[in-house]
VMD Tcl script that draws the C-alpha trace (Angstrom):
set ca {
  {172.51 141.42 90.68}
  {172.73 144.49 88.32}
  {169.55 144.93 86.94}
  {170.31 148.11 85.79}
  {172.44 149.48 83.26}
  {174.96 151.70 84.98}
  {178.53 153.01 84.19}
  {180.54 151.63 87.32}
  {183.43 153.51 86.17}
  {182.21 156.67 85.88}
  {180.40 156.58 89.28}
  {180.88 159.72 92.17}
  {178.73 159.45 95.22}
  {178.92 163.25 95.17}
  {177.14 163.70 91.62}
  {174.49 161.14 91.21}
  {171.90 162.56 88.60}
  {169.86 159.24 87.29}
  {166.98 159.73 86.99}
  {164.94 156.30 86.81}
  {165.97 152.54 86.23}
  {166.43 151.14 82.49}
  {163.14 151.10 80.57}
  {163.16 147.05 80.75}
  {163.83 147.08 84.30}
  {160.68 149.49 84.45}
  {158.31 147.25 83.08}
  {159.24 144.03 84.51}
  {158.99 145.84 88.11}
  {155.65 147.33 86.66}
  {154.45 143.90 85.30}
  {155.88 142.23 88.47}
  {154.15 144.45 90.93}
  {151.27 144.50 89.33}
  {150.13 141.14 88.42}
  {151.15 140.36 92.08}
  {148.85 143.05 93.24}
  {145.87 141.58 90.43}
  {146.59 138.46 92.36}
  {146.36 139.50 95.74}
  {142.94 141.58 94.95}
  {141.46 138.89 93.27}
  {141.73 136.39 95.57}
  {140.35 138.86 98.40}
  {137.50 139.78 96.69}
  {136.93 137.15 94.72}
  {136.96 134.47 97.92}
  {136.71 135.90 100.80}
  {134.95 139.21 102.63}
  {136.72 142.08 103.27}
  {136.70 145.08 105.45}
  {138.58 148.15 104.86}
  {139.15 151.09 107.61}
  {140.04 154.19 106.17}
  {141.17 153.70 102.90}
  {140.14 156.87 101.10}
  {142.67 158.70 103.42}
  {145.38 156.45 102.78}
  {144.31 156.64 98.69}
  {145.05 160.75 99.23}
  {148.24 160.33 100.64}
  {149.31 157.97 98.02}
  {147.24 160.02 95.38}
  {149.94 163.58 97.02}
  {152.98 161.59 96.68}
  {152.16 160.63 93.26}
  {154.19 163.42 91.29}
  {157.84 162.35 92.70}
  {159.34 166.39 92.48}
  {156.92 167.35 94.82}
  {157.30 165.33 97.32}
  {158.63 166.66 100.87}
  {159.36 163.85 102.80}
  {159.25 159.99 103.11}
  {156.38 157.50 104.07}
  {156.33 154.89 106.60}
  {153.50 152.65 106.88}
  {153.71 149.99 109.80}
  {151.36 147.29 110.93}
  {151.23 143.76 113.23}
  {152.27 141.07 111.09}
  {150.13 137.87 111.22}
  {151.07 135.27 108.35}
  {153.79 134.59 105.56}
  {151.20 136.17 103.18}
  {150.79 139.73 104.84}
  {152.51 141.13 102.52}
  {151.65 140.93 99.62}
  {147.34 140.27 100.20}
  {147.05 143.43 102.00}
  {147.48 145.62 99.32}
  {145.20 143.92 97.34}
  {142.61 146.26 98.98}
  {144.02 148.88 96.75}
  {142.69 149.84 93.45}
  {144.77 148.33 90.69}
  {146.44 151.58 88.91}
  {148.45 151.65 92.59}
  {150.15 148.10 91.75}
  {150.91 148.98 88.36}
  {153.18 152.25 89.42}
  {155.38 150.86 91.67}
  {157.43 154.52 91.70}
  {154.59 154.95 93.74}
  {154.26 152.27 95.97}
  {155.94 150.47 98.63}
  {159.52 148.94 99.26}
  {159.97 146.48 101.93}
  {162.27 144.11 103.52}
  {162.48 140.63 102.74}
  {164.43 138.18 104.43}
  {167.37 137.16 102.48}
  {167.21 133.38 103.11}
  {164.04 133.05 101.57}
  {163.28 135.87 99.00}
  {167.14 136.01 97.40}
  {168.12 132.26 97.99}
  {169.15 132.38 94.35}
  {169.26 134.46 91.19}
  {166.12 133.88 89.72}
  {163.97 134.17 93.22}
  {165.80 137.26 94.09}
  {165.62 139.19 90.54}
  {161.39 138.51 91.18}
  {161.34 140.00 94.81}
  {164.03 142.74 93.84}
  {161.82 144.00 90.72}
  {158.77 143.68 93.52}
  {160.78 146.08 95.69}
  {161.95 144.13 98.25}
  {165.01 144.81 99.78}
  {167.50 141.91 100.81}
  {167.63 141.32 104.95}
  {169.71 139.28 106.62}
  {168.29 137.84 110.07}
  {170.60 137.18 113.14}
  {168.38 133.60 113.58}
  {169.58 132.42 110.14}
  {172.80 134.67 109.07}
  {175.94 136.22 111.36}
  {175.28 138.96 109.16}
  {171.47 140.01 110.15}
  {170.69 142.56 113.02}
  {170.10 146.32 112.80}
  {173.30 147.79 111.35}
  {173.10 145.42 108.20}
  {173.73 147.50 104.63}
  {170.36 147.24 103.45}
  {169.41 149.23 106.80}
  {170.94 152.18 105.17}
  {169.41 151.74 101.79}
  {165.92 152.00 103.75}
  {167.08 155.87 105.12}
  {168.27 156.53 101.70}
  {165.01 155.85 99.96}
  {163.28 157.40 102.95}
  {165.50 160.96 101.76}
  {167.15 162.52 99.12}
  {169.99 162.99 97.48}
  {172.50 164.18 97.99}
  {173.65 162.09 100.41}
  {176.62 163.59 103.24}
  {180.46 162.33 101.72}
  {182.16 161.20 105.13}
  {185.23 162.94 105.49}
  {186.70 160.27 108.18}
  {187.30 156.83 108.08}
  {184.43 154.02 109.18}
  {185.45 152.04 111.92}
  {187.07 148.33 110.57}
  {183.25 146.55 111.33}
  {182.03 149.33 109.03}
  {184.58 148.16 106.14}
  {183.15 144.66 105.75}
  {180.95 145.48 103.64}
  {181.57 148.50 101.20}
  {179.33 151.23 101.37}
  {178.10 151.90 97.41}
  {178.17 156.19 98.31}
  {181.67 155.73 99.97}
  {183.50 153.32 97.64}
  {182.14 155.20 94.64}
  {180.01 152.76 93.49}
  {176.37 152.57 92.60}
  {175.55 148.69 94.25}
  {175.35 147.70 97.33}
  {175.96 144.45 98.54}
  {174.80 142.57 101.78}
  {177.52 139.73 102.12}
  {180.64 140.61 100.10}
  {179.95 138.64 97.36}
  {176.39 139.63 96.32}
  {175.42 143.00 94.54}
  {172.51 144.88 93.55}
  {172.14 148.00 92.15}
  {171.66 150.96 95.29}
  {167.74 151.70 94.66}
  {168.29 155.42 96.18}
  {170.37 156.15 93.13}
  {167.47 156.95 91.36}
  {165.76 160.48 91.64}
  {162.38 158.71 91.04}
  {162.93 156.32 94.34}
  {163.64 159.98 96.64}
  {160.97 160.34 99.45}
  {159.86 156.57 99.10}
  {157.15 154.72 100.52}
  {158.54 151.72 102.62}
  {156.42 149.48 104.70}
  {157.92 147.85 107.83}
  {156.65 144.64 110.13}
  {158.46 145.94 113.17}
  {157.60 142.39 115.05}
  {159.87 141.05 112.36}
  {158.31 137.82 112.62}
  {154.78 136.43 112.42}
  {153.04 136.70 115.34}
  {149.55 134.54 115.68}
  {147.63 135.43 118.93}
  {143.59 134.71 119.52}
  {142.89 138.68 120.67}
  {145.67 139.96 118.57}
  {148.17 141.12 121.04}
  {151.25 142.62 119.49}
  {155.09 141.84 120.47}
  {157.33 143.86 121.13}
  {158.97 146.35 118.20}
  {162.74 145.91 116.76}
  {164.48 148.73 116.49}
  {164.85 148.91 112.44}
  {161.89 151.20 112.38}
  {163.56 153.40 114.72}
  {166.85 154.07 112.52}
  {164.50 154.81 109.52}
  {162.19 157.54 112.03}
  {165.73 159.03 113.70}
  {168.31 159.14 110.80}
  {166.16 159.79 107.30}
  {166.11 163.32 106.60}
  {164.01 165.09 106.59}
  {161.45 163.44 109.26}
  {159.67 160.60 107.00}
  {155.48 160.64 107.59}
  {154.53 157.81 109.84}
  {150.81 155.91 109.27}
  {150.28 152.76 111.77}
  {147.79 150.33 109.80}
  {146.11 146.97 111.03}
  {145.65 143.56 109.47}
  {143.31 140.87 110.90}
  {142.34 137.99 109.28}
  {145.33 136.62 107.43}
  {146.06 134.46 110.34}
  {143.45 132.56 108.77}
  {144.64 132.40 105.64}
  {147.63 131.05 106.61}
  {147.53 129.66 110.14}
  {150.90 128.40 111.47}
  {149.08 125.30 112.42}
  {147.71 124.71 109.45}
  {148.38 120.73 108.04}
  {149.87 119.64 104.45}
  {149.54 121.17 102.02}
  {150.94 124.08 104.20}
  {151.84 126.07 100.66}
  {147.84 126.20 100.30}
  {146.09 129.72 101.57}
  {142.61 128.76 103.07}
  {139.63 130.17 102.61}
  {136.72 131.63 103.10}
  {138.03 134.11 105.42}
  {137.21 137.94 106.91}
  {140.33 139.49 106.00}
  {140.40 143.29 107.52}
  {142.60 146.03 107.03}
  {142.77 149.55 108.84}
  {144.89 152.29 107.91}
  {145.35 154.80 110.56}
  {145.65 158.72 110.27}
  {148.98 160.28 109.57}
  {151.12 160.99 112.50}
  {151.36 164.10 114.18}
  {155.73 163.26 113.84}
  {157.14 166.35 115.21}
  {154.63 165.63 118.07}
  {155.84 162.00 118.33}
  {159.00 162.01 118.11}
  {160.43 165.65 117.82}
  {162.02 165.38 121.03}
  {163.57 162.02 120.19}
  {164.73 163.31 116.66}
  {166.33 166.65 118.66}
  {168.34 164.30 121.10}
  {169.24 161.69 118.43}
  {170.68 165.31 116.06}
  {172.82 166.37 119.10}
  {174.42 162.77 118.95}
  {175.40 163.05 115.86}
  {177.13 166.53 116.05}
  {179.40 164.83 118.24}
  {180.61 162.40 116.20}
  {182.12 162.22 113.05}
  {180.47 162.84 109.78}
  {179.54 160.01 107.59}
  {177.81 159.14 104.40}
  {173.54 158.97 105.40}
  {172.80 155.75 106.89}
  {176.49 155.00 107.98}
  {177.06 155.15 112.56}
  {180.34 155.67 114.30}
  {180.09 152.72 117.21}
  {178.94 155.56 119.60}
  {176.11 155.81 117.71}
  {175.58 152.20 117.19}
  {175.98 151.08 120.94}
  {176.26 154.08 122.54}
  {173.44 154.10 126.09}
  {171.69 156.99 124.75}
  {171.38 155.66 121.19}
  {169.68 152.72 122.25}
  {167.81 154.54 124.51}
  {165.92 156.43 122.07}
  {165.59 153.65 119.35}
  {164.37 151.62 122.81}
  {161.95 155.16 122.98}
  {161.28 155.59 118.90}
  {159.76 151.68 118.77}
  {158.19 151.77 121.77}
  {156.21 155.28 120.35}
  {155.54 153.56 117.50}
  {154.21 150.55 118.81}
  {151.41 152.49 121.36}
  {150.36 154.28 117.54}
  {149.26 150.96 115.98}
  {147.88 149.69 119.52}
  {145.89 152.90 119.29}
  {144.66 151.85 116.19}
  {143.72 148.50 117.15}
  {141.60 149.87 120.09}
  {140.14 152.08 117.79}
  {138.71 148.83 116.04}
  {137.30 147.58 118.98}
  {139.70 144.76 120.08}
  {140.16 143.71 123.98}
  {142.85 146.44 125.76}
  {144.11 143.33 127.59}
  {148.00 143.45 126.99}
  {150.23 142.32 129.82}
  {153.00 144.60 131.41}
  {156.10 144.54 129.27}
  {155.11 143.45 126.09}
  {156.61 146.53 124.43}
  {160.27 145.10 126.22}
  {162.46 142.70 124.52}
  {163.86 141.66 127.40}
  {160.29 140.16 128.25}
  {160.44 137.65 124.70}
  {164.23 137.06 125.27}
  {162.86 133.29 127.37}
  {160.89 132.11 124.32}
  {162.45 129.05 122.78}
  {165.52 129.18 120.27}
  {163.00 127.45 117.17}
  {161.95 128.73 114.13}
  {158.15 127.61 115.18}
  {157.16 127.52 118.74}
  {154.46 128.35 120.99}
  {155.43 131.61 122.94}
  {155.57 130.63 126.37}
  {155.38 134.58 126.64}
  {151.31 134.98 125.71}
  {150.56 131.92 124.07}
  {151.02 132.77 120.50}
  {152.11 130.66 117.40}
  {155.54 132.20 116.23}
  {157.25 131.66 113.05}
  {160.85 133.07 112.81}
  {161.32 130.79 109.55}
  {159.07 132.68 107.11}
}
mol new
graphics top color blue
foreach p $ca { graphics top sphere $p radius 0.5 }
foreach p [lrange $ca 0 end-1] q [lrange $ca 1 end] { graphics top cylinder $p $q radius 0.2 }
display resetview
């Protein structure tokens, strides 16, 4: 999918000077993201009630980032994730001039067998900033080393990005690596290709919103899963450290409730849709001492291109110890958050394990057996 207009020949990961996309390619991410934002506002406002928790902080940090050269570091916003429409109605609760510059907004990750099924789907969700993610549950090649995990770090930094100067391992060579082969796409199967987003010098220090429960997770008192580790590659390896803000959704379960009859396309309403964006992390705080270990790993190894793991560093114990570490931090920020809001500190011992969820049914819909919960692994 090369929906920009780039010189493939002339390529060199070690001199990559773009600046921005192609003007089209602006605009119809502009038009894209914004109408889809008008959208999501209007049908917030317009039928249902809202409440939003600090959203004149979160406006400032977006409002700091908003000149591209000066930014310092990445953003990471992270939240519970409650319905197939999470994202994109939450961000409806910001103003519309936010939706309309999406150099200043967020990049997420969609799942590949739904959001890129085909051309014409995937061109929408790619010029809506969505990156294409494979899940283990519907494609051998999901799980947490998958290309578009280093795309994430990428956007999360700056260029330029490390040259390796030894070979990947043969698992690594499946699928080329765009700032090791040269080129300026990326691809996620082999046969696929979009154009690398990080490229860009207006994408550096990006804004990416994860759902680290990587599936929707409906529970009465709003008990969270556990957290994959994806948000713990994007905390350890971007450089430098990206800010972290925890946020909080209620009410889209609503919406969209996974037991909802035909027509199950429909979003119901009236609801109370609320939204609560935390404070900025304290990160060095956090996860400084995580960060330090995770640096002396890698001055073992061998050096690679950003985003790229010798298998030590992919399933090596103390890696995945401290991505175990990294999500289970993360997680106790946004539970912090919910108690904050006044919600029942009733979780059971273990939820933040995945060894705990690893009984729940092999379905793409189920009632967790876990805590109760309706679980959809389809959407």
């Amino acid at each position: 999918m090369d929906t920009d207009e780039v010189d493939m020949a002339k390529s060199n990961p070690n001199r990559l000077q773009l600046k921005q996309p192609s003007l089209p390619w602006r605009m119809t991410s502009s038009i894209v993201m914004g109408l889809t934002a008008a959208l999501s506002r209007g049908f917030l406002y317009g039928l249902n009630s809202v409440e939003v928790v600090g959203l004149e902080r979160f406006l400032k940090v977006l409002d700091e980032r908003k000149d591209v050269e000066k930014r310092q570091r990445g953003l990471i916003t992270v939240s519970n994730h409650i319905s197939v429409l999470d994202d994109p109605i939450m961000w409806g609760v910001l103003p519309l001039k936010y939706g309309f510059n999406p150099s200043n907004h967020r990049w997420g990750l969609g799942a590949h067998d739904i959001c890129f099924k085909n051309k014409l789907i995937g061109s929408f969700f790619y010029a809506g900033q969505v990156l294409p993610t494979h899940r283990f549950k519907h494609s051998p090649r999901g799980g947490l080393f998958q290309p578009t995990i280093p795309q994430a770090i990428r956007l999360l930094s700056s260029q330029p990005f490390v040259t390796p100067t030894s070979e990947l391992s043969e698992e690594s060579q499946d699928v080329p690596d765009p700032f090791i082969s040269g080129e300026l796409t990326f691809t996620t199967t082999g046969t696929d290709r979009y154009v690398a987003p990080s490229i860009y010098s207006q994408n550096r220090h990006s804004w990416i919103h994860i759902f680290p429960e990587a599936c929707v997770h409906q529970h009465p008192k709003m008990v969270l899963r556990y957290f994959k580790w994806g948000i713990s590659r994007l905390i350890l390896e971007s450089e430098p450290m990206p800010d972290v803000l925890p946020m909080f959704i209620d009410g889209a379960q609503q919406i969209m409730p996974e037991d909802r009859k035909w027509p199950r396309f429909i979003p119901r309403f009236p609801v109370k849709f609320r939204v609560a964006f935390g404070e900025l992390l304290d990160t060095e705080k956090t996860f400084g001492d995580l960060r330090a270990r995770w640096q002396e790993l890698v001055r073992r190894e061998k050096t690679l291109a950003m985003g790229e793991l010798t298998d030590e560093l992919k399933y090596g114990k103390e890696a995945v110890a401290l991505r175990i570490e990294v999500a289970r931090r993360v997680r106790d920020e946004v539970i912090k958050l919910r108690r904050s809001l006044g919600y029942p500190d009733e979780e059971e011992p273990g939820f933040e394990l995945a060894e705990t969820w690893a009984r729940e049914p092999k379905k793409d819909r189920f009632k967790s057996d876990v805590d109760d919960s309706l679980v959809n692994k389809r959407e």
